[in-house]
C-alpha positions as CSV (number, residue, x, y, z in Angstrom):
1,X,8.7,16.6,5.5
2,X,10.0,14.4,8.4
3,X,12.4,11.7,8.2
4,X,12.3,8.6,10.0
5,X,14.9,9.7,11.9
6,X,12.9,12.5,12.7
7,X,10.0,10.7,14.2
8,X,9.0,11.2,18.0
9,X,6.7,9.2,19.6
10,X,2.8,10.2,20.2
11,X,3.1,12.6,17.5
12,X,0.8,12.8,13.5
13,X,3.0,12.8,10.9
14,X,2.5,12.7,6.8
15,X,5.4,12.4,4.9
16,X,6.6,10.5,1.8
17,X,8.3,6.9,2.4
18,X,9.0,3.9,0.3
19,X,7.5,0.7,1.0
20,X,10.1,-2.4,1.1
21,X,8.1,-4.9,2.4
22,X,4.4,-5.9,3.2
23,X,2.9,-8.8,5.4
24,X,-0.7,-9.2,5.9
25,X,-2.2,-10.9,8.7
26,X,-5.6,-11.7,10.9
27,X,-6.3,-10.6,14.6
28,X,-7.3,-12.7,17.4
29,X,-10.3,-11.8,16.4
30,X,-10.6,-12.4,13.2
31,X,-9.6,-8.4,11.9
32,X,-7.4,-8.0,8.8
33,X,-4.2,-6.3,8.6
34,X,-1.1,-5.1,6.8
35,X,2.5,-5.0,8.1
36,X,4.3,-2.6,6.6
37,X,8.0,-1.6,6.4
38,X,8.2,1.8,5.0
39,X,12.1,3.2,4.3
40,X,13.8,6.6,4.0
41,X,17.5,7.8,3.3
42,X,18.1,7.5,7.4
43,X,16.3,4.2,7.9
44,X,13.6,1.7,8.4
45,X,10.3,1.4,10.5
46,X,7.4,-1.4,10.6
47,X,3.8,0.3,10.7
48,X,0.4,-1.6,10.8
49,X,-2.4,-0.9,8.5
50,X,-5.8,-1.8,10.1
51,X,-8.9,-3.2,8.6
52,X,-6.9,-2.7,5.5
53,X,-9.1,-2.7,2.0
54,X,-8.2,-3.7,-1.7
55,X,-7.4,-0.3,-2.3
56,X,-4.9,-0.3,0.4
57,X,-3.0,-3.4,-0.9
58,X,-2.7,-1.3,-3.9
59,X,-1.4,2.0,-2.6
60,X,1.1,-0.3,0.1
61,X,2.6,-2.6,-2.3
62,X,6.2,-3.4,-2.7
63,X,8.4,-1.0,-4.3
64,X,5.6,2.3,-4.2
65,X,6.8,5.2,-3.0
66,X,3.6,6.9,-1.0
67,X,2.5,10.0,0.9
68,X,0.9,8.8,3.9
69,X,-0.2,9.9,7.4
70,X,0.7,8.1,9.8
71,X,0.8,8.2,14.2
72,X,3.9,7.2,15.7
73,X,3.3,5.4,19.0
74,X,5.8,3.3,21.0
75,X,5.6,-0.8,20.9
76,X,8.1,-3.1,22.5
77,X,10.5,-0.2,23.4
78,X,10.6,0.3,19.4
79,X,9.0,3.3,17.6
80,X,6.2,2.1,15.0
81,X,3.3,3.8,12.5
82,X,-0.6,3.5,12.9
83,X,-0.8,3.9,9.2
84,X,-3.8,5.8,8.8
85,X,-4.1,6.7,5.3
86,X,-2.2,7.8,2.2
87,X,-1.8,7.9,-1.9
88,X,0.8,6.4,-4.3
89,X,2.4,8.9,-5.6
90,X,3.8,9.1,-9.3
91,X,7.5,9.3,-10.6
92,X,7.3,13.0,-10.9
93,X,5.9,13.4,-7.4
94,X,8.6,11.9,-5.3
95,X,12.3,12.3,-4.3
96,X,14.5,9.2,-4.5
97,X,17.3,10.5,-2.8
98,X,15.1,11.2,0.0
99,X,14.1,7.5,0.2
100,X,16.7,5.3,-1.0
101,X,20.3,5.4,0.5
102,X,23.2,7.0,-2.2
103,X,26.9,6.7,-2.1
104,X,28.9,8.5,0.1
105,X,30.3,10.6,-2.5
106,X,28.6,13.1,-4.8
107,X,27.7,11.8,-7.9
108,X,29.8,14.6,-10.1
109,X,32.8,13.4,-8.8
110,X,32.2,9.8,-9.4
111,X,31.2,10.7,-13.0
112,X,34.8,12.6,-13.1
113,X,36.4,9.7,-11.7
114,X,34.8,7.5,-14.1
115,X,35.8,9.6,-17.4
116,X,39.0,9.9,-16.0
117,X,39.8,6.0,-15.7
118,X,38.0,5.5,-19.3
119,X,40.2,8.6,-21.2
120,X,43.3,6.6,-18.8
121,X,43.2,3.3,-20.8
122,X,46.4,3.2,-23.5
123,X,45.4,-0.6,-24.4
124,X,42.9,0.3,-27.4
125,X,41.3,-3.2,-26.9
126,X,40.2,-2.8,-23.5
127,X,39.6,0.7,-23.7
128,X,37.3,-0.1,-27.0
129,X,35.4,-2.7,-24.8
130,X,34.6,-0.7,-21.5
131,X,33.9,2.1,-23.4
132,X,31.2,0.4,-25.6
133,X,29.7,-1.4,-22.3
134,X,29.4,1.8,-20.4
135,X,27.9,3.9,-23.0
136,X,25.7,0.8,-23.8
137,X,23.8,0.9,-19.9
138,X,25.0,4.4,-19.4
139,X,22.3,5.1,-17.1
140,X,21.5,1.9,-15.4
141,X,25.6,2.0,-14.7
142,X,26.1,5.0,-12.6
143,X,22.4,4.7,-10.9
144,X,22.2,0.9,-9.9
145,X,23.0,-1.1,-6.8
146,X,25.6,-3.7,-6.8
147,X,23.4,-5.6,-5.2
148,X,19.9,-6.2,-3.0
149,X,21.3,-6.5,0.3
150,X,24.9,-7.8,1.3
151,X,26.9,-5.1,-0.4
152,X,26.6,-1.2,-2.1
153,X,22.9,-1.9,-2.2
154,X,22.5,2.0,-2.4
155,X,21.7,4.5,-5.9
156,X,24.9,3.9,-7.4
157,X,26.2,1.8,-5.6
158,X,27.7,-0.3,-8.6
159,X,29.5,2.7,-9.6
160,X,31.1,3.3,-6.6
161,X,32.1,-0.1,-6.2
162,X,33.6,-0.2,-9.5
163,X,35.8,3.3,-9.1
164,X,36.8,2.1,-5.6
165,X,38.0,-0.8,-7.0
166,X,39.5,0.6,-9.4
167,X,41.6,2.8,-6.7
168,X,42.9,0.1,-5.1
169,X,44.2,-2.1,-8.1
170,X,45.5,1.2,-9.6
171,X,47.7,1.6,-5.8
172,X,48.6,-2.4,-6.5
173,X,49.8,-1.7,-9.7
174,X,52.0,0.5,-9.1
175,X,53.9,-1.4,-6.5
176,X,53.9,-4.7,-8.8
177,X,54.4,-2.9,-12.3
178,X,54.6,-6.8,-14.0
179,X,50.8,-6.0,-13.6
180,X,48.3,-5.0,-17.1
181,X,47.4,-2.4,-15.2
182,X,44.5,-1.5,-18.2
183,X,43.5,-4.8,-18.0
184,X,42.7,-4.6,-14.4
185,X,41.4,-1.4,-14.0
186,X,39.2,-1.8,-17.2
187,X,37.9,-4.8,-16.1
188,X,37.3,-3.8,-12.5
189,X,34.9,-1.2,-14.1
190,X,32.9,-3.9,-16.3
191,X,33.1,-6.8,-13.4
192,X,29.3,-6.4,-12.4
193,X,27.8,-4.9,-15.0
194,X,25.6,-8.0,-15.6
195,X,23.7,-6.5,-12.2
196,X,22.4,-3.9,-14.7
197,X,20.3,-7.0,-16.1
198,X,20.7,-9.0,-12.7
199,X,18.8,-6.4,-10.6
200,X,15.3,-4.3,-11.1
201,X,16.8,-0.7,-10.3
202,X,17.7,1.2,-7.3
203,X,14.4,1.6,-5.9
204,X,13.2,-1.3,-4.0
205,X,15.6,-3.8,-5.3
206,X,15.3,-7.2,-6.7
207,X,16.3,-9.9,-8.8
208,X,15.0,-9.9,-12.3
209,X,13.9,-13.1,-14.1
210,X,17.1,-13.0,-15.9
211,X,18.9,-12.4,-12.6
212,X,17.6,-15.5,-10.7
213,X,17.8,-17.8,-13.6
214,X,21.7,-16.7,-15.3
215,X,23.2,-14.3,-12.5
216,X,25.5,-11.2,-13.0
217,X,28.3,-13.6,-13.5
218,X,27.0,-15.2,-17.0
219,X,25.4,-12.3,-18.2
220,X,28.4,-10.3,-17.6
221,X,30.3,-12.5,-19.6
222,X,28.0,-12.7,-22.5
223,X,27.9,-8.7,-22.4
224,X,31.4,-8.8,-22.6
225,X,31.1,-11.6,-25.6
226,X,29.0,-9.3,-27.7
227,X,30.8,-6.5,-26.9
228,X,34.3,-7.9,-28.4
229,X,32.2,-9.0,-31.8
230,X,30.8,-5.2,-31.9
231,X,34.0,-3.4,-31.8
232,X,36.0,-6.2,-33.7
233,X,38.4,-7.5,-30.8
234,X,39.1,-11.0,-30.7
235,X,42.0,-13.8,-30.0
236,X,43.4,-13.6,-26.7
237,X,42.5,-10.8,-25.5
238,X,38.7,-10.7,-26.3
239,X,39.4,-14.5,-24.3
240,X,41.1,-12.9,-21.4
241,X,38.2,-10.3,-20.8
242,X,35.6,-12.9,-20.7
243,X,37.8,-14.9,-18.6
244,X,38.0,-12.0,-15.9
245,X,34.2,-12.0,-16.2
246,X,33.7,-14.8,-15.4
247,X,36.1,-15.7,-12.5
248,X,35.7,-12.7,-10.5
249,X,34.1,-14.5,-8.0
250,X,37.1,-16.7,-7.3
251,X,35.5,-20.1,-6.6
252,X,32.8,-22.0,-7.5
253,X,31.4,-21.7,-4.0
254,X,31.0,-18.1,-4.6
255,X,29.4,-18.6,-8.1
256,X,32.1,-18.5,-10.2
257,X,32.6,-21.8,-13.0
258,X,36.4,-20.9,-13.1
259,X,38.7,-19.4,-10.5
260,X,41.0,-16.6,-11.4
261,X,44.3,-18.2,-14.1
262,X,45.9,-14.9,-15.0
263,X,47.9,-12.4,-12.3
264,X,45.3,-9.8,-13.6
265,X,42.2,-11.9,-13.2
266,X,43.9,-13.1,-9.2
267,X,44.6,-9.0,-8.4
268,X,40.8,-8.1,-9.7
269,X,39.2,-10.8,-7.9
270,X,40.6,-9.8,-4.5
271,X,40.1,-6.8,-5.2
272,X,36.6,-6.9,-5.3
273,X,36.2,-9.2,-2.4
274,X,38.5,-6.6,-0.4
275,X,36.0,-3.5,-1.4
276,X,33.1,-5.7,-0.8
277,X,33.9,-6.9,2.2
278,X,35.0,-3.6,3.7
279,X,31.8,-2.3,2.9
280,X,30.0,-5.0,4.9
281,X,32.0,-3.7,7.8
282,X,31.0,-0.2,7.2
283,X,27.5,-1.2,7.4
284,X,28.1,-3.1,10.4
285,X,29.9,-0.6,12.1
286,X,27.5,1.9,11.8
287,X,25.0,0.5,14.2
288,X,27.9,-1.2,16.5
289,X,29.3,1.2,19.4
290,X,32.7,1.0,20.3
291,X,34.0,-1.2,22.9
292,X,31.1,-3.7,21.1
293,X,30.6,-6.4,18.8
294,X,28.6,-6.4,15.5
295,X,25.9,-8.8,15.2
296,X,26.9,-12.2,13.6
297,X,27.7,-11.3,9.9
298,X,26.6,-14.3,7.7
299,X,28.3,-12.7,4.5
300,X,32.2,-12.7,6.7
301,X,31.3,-16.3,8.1
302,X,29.4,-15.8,10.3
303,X,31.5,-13.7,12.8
304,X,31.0,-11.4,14.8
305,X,33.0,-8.5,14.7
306,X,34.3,-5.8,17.5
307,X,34.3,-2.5,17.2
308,X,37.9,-0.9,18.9
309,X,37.3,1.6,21.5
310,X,39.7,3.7,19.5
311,X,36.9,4.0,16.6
312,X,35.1,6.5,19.1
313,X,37.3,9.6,18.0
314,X,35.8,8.7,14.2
């Protein structure tokens, strides 16, 4: 089957996409119809659904994954779908990594990674802690986003984040050794895991009704709460863990109650502004020829960025 990227114009295709978004709308003269923005691993198109019916709401609503046959024509210099008709198609029909973006790194090696940072942790305390946590979401862990759109919004994505993390606060520790470096590294594993709750899946993601009403930030730290009760640590540690948690974020601003108190809690939360931040960039980038500048980035305030000419050997 085609990808988007595949698509040429003036050409019938049927393939399988995901649908991310849906609009519906009325003609000048008076004729329904659906905007629809179907997705794949190597991007994102708008098609229009005409004279739509009630059946076709159904089969093109958020988040379904369809097989549909569609003509690709030209509008506004951009490439678009005459949607002409297609099926939902069940869990066992489609191919998620065909539709939804994954992390640039195999997931076996990740999984290594991860087992090798969890059989690394000499502090019993924290290694009894991330251990119980990870088992706990096991799956949601290693196949969620870390988030819907700014940042690793990819199948796991919050995995990825969390080793590469984890990389870089392993490289800081070693230069300042007054560092706990199991405290950071086992923490920069847990950080998000309240996006586990936070977020729907990896598949057209969004925010749960526990995610827009508490936030990854407060249900990270209650995770982290009931984790500490479960495996019996408490006092200043099980205090310390929660206080990560919750000030990873750094400031208020940026939804944290608390900002960092503790060198560990400082190192972690730069950390995870660096990775996330560097990611945005990536993104950015991608789309931004050298000798250019980015569109403006409302996540890096508002700037925009330029792309050196000496990225164009990359």
């Amino acid at each position: 089957m085609e990808s988007i990227a595949q698509f040429q114009e003036n050409t019938q295709v049927t393939t399988q996409l995901l649908v991310i978004n849906v609009n519906r709308g009325m003609t000048n003269v008076g004729k329904p119809y659906m905007t629809i923005t179907f997705q794949d691993t190597t991007g994102q198109i708008d098609g229009k659904k005409w004279d739509y019916t009630e059946e076709d709401c159904e089969i093109y609503a958020i988040g379904s994954v369809v097989e549909t046959k569609v003509e690709v024509i030209r509008y506004r210099d951009n490439l678009q779908l005459k949607v002409l008709d297609g099926r939902k198609l069940s869990q066992d029909e489609m191919d998620v990594n065909k539709l939804v973006p994954s992390a640039p790194v195999p997931r076996d090696e990740l999984l290594e990674k991860l087992n090798k940072y969890l059989s690394s942790l000499k502090n019993e305390e924290v290694a009894k802690v991330v251990s119980y946590l990870i088992d706990k979401h096991y799956k949601e862990y290693i196949d969620w986003p870390a988030a819907v759109r700014n940042h690793h919004n990819f199948v796991s994505g919050l995995m990825y984040h969390s080793l590469c993390m984890a990389d870089t606060a392993e490289a800081i520790c070693k230069i300042y050794p007054q560092i706990n470096r199991d405290v950071v590294i086992g923490t920069c594993l847990i950080h998000d895991l309240g996006k586990v709750i936070e977020l729907s899946g990896p598949v057209a993601t969004k925010f749960t009704l526990e995610g827009k009403l508490l936030g990854h930030i407060s249900i990270g730290q209650a995770e982290v709460r009931e984790a500490c009760h479960a495996v019996g640590v408490t006092g200043e540690i099980a205090v310390i863990l929660e206080h990560m948690m919750i000030s990873h974020h750094s400031k208020p601003d940026f939804g944290s109650p608390i900002m960092p108190l503790t060198r560990e809690a400082l190192v972690m939360a730069m950390v995870d502004d660096l990775d996330a931040k560097m990611n945005i960039l990536d993104k950015a980038y991608a789309t931004t020829k050298p000798g250019e500048f980015t569109s403006k980035l409302m996540t890096m305030d508002d700037r925009y960025f330029y792309n050196p000419l000496y990225n164009q050997d990359k």
